[in-house]
C-alpha atoms as an extended CHARMM CRD file, in Angstrom:
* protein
*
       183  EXT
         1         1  UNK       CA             74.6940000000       90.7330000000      120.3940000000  PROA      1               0.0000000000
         2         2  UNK       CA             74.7380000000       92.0160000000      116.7550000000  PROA      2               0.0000000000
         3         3  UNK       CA             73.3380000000       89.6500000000      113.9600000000  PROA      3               0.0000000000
         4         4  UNK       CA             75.4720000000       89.3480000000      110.5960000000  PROA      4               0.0000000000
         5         5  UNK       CA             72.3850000000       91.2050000000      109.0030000000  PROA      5               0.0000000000
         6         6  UNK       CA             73.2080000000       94.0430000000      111.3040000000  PROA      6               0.0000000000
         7         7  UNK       CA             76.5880000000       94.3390000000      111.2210000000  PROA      7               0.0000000000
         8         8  UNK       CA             76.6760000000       94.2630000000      107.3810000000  PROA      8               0.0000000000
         9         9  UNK       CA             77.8710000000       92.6480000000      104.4850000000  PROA      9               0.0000000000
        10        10  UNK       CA             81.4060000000       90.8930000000      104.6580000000  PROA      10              0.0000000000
        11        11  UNK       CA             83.9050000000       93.3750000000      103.3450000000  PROA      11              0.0000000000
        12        12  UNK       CA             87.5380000000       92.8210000000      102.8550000000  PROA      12              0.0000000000
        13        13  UNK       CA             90.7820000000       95.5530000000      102.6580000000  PROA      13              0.0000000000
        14        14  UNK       CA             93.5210000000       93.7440000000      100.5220000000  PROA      14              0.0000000000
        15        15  UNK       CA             96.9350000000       95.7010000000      101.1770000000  PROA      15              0.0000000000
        16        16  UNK       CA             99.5300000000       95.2410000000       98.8190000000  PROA      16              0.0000000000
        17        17  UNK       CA            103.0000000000       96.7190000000       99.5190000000  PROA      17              0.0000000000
        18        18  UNK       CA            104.7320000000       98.0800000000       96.0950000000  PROA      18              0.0000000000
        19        19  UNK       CA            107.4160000000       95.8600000000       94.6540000000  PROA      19              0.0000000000
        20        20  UNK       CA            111.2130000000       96.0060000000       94.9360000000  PROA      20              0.0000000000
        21        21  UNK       CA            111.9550000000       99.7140000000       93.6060000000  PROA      21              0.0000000000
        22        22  UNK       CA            115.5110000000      100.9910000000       92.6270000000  PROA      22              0.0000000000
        23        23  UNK       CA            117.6270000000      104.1550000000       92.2200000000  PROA      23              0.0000000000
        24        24  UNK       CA            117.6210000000      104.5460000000       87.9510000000  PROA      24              0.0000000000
        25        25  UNK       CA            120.7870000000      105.2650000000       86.1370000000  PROA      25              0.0000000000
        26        26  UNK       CA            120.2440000000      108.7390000000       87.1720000000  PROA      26              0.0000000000
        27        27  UNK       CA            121.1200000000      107.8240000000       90.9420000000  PROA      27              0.0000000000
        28        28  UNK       CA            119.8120000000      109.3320000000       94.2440000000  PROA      28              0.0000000000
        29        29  UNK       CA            119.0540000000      112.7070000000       92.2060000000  PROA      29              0.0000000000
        30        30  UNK       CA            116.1300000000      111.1380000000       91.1350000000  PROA      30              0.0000000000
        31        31  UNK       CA            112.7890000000      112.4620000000       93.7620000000  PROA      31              0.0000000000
        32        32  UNK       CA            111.9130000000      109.0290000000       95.2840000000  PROA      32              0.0000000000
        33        33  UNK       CA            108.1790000000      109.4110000000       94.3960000000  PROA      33              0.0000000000
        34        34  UNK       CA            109.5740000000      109.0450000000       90.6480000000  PROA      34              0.0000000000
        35        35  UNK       CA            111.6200000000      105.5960000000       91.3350000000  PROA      35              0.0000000000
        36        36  UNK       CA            110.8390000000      102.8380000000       89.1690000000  PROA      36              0.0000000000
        37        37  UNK       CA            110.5300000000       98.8450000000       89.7510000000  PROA      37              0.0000000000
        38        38  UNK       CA            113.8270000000       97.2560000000       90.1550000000  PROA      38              0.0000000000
        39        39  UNK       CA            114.2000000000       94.1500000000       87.7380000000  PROA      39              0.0000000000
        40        40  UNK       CA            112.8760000000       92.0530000000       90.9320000000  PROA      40              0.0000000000
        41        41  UNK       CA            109.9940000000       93.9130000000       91.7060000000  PROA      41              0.0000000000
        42        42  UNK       CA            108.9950000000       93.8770000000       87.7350000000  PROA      42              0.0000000000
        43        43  UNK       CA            109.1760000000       89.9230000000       88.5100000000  PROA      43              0.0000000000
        44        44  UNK       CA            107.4010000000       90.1800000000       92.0350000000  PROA      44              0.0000000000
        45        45  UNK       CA            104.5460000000       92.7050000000       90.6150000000  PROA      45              0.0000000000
        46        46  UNK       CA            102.9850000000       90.0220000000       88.3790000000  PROA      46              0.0000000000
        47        47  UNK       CA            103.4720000000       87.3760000000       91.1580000000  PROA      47              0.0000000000
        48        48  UNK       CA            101.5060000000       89.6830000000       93.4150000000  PROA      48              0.0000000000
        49        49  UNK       CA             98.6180000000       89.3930000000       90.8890000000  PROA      49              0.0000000000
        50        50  UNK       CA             98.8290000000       85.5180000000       90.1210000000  PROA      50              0.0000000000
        51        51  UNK       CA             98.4150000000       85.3370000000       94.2990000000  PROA      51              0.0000000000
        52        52  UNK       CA             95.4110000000       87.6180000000       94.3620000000  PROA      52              0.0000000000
        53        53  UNK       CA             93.2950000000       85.6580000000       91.5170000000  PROA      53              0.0000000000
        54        54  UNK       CA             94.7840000000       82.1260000000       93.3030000000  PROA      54              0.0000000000
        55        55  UNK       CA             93.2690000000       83.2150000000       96.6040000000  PROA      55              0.0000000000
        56        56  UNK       CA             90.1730000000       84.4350000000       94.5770000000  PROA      56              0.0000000000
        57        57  UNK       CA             90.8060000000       87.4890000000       96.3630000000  PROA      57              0.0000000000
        58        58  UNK       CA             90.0700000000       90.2160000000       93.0680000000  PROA      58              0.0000000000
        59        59  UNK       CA             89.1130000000       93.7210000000       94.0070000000  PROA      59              0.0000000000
        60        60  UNK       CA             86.1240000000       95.3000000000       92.6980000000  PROA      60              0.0000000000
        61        61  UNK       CA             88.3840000000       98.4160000000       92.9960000000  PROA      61              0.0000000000
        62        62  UNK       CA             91.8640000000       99.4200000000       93.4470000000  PROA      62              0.0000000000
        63        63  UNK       CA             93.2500000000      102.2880000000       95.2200000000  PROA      63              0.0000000000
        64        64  UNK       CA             96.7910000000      103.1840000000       94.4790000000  PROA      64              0.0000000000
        65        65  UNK       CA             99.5720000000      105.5820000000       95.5710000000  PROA      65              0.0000000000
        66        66  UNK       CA            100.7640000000      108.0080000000       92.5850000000  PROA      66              0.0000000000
        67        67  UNK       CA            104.5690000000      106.9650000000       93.0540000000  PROA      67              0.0000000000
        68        68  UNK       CA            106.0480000000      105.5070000000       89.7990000000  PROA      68              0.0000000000
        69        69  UNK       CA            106.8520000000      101.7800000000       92.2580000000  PROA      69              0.0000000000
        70        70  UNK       CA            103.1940000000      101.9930000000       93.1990000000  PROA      70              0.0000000000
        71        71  UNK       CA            101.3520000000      102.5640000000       89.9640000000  PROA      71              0.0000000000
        72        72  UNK       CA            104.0970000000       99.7340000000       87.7740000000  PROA      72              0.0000000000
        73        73  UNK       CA            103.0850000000       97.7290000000       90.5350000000  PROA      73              0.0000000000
        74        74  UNK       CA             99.2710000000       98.1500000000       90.1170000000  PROA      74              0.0000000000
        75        75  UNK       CA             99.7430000000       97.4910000000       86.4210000000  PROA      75              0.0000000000
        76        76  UNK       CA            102.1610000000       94.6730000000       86.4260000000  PROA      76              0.0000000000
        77        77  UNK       CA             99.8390000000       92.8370000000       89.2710000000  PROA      77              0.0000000000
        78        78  UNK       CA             96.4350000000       93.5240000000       87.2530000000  PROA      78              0.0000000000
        79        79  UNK       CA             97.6590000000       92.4110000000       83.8150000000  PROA      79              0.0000000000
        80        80  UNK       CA             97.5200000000       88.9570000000       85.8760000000  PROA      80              0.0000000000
        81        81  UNK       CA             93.3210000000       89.6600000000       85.1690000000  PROA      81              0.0000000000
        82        82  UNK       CA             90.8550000000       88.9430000000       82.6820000000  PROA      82              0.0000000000
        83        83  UNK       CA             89.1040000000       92.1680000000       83.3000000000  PROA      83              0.0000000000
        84        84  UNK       CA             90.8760000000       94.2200000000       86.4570000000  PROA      84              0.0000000000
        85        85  UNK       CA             89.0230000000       96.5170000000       88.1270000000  PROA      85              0.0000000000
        86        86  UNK       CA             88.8590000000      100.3490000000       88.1900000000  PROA      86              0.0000000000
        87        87  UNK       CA             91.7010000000      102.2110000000       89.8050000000  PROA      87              0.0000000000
        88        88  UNK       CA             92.0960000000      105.7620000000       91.0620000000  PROA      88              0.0000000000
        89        89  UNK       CA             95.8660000000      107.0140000000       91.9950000000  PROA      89              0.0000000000
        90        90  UNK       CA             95.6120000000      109.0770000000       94.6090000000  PROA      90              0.0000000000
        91        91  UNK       CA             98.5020000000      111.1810000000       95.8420000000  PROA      91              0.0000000000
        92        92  UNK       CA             97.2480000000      110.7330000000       99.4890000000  PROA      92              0.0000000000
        93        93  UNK       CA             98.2820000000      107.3250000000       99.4850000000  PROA      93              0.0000000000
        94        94  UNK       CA            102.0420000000      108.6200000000       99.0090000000  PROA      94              0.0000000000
        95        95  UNK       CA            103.3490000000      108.4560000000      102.8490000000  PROA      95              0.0000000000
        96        96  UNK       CA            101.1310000000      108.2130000000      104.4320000000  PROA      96              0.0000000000
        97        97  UNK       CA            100.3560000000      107.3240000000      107.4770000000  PROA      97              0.0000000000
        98        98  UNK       CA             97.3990000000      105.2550000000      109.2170000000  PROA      98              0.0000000000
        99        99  UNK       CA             95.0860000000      108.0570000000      109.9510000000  PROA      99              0.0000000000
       100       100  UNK       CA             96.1910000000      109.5850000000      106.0510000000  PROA      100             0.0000000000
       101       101  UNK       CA             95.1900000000      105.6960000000      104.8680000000  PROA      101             0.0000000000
       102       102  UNK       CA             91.8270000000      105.3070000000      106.6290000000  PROA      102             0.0000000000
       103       103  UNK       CA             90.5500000000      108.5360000000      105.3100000000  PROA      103             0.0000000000
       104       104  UNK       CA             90.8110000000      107.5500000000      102.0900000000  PROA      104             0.0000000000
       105       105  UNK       CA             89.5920000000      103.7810000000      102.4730000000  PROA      105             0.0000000000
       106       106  UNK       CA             86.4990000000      105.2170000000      104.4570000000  PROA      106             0.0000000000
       107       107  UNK       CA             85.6250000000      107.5500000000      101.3760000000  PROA      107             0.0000000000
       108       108  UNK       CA             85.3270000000      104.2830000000       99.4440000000  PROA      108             0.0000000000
       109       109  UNK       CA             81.5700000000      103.5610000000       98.2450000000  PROA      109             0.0000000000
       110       110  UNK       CA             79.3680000000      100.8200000000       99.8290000000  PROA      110             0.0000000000
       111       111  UNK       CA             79.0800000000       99.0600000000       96.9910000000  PROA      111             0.0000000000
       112       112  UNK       CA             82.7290000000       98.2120000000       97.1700000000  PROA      112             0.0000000000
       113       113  UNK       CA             83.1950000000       94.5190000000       98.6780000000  PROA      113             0.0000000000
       114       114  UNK       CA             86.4600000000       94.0590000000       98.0960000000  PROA      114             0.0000000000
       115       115  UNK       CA             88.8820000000       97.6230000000       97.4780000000  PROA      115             0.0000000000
       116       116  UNK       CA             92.6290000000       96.8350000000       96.9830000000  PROA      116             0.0000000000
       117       117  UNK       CA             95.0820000000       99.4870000000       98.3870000000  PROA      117             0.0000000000
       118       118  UNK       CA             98.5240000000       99.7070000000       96.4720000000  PROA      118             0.0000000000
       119       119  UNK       CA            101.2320000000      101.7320000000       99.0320000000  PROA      119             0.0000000000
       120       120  UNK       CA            104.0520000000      101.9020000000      101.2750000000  PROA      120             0.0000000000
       121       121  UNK       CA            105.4310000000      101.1070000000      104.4450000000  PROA      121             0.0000000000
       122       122  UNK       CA            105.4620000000      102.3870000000      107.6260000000  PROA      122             0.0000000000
       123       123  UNK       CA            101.7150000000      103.1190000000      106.6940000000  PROA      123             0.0000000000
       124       124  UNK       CA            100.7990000000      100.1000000000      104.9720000000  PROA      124             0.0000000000
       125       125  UNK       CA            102.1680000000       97.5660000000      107.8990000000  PROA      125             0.0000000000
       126       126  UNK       CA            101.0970000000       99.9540000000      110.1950000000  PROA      126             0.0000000000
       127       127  UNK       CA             97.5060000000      100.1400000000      109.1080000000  PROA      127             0.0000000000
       128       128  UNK       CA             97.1870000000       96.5720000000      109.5000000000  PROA      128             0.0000000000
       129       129  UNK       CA             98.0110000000       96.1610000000      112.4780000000  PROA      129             0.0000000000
       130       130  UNK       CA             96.1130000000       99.0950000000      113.5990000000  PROA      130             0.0000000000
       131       131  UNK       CA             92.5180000000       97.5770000000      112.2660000000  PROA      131             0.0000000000
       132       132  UNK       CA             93.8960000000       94.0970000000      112.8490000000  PROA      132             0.0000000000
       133       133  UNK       CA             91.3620000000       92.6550000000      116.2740000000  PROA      133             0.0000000000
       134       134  UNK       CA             93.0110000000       89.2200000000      115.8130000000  PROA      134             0.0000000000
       135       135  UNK       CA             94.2150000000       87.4150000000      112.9870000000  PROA      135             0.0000000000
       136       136  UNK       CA             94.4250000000       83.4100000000      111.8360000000  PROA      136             0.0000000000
       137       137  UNK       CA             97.1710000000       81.1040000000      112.6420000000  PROA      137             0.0000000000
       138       138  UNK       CA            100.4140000000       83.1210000000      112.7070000000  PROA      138             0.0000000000
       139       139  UNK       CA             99.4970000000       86.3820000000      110.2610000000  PROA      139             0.0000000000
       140       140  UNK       CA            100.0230000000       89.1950000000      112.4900000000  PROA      140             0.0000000000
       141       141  UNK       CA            102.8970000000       87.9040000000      114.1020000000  PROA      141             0.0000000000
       142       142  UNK       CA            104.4300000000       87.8280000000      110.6790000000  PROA      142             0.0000000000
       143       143  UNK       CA            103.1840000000       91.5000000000      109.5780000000  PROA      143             0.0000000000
       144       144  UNK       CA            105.0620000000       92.3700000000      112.7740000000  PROA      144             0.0000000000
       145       145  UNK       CA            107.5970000000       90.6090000000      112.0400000000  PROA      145             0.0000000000
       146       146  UNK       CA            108.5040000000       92.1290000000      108.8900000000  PROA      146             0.0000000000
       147       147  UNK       CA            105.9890000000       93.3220000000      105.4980000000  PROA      147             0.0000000000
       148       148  UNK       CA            108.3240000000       93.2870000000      102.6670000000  PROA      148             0.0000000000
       149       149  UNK       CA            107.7170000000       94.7570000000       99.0840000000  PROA      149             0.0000000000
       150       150  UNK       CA            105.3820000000       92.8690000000       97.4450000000  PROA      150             0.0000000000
       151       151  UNK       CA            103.8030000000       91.5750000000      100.5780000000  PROA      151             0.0000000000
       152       152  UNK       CA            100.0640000000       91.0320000000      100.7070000000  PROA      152             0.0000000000
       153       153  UNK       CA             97.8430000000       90.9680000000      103.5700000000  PROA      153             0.0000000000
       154       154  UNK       CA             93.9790000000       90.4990000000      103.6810000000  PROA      154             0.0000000000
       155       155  UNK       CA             91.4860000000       92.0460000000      106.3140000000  PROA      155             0.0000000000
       156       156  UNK       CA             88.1390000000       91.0200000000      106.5920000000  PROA      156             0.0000000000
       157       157  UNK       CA             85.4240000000       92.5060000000      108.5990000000  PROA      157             0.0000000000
       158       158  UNK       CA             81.5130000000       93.2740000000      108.6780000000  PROA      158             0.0000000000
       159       159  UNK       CA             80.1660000000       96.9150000000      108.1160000000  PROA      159             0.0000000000
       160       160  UNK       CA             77.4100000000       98.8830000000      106.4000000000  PROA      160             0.0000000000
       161       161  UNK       CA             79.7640000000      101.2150000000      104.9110000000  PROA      161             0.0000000000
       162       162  UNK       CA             84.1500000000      101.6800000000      104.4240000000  PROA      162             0.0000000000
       163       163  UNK       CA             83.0060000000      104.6210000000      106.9080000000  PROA      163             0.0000000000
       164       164  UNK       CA             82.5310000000      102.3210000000      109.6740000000  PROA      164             0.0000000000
       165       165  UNK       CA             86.1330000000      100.6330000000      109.4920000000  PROA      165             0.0000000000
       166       166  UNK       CA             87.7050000000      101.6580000000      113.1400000000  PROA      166             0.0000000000
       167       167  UNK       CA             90.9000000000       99.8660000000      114.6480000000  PROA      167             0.0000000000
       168       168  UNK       CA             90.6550000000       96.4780000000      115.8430000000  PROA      168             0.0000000000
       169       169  UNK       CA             87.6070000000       95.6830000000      113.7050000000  PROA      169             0.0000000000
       170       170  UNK       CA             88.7350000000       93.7880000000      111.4130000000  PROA      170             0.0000000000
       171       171  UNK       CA             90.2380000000       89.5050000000      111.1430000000  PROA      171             0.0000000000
       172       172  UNK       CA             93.6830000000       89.5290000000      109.1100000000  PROA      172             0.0000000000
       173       173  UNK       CA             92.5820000000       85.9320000000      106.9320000000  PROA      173             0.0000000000
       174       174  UNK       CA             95.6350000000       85.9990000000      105.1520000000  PROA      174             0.0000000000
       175       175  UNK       CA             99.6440000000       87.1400000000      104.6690000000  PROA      175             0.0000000000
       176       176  UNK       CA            101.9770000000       86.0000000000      101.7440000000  PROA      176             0.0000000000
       177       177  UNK       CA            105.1240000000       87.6150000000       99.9980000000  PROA      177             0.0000000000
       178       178  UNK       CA            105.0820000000       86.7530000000       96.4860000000  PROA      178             0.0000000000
       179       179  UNK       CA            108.1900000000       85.8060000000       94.4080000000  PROA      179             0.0000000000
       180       180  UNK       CA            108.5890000000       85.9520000000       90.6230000000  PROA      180             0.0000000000
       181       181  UNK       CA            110.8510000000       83.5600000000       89.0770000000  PROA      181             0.0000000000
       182       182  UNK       CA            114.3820000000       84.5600000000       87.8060000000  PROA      182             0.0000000000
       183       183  UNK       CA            114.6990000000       83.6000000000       84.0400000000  PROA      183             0.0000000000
């Protein structure tokens, strides 16, 4: 049997889907890697954040899709922070699917104990269920059910490295959907 000590330091892979996006004025003409927040997503963005520092569940860095719904989401959720965390936009993130998503979560430095990853679905839902070994009280059956815009879900697993993150290695602690408010 493998000690904590040897299986490494606790790490945990918070997913965040993007927020509700829209068509702009300009209509379907518009590439969708360049659509924007729709008025609900600007509400659910900031909600996301107010969740993450509730659940004391701050990155020490964020990794985030280059789409326009991705990156307003990233800055709409960390505004929520004192001080957030560096963020790289990496156009990898942009569809992509699980194997697209690992490679660029197991580039991630070891000193990262905590790396936020701002995308889309299929990949995001997808990914975590993929890692997902088991998961507390009813969390992956919800992910299955459905993982809406905005939703966040939280992995947590031992490793030395984000190198050593394989499929079914990691606990999903925690699932929640934030909601802004209408004014």
């Amino acid at each position: 049997m493998i000690s904590r000590a040897e299986a490494g330091p606790l790490r945990r892979l918070v997913v965040l889907r993007h927020a509700k996006s829209a068509w702009p004025p300009d209509g379907p003409d518009v590439p969708d890697h360049d659509r924007p927040l729709a008025p609900r997503g600007r509400r659910d963005a900031p909600a996301a954040g107010r969740a993450l520092a509730a659940a004391d569940c701050l990155p020490d860095l964020a990794l985030c899709s280059t789409a326009l719904r991705a990156r307003q989401t990233w800055e709409l959720a960390a505004a929520q922070w004192g001080t957030p965390p560096p963020a790289r936009h990496d156009p990898r993130l942009y569809a992509a699917g699980v194997p697209g998503l690992l490679a660029v979560v197991r580039e991630v430095p070891p000193e990262v104990s905590t790396l936020l990853l701002v995308g889309h679905n299929p990949g995001l839902e997808d990914l975590v269920l993929d890692l997902a070994g088991d998961g507390l009280d009813d969390t992956l059956d919800r992910v299955r059910t459905k993982f809406p815009t905005s939703a966040i879900a939280v992995l947590a697993w031992r490793g030395a490295d984000w190198g050593a993150l394989a499929p079914g290695a990691a606990l999903l602690t925690w699932v929640t959907v934030p909601r802004g408010r209408k004014r």
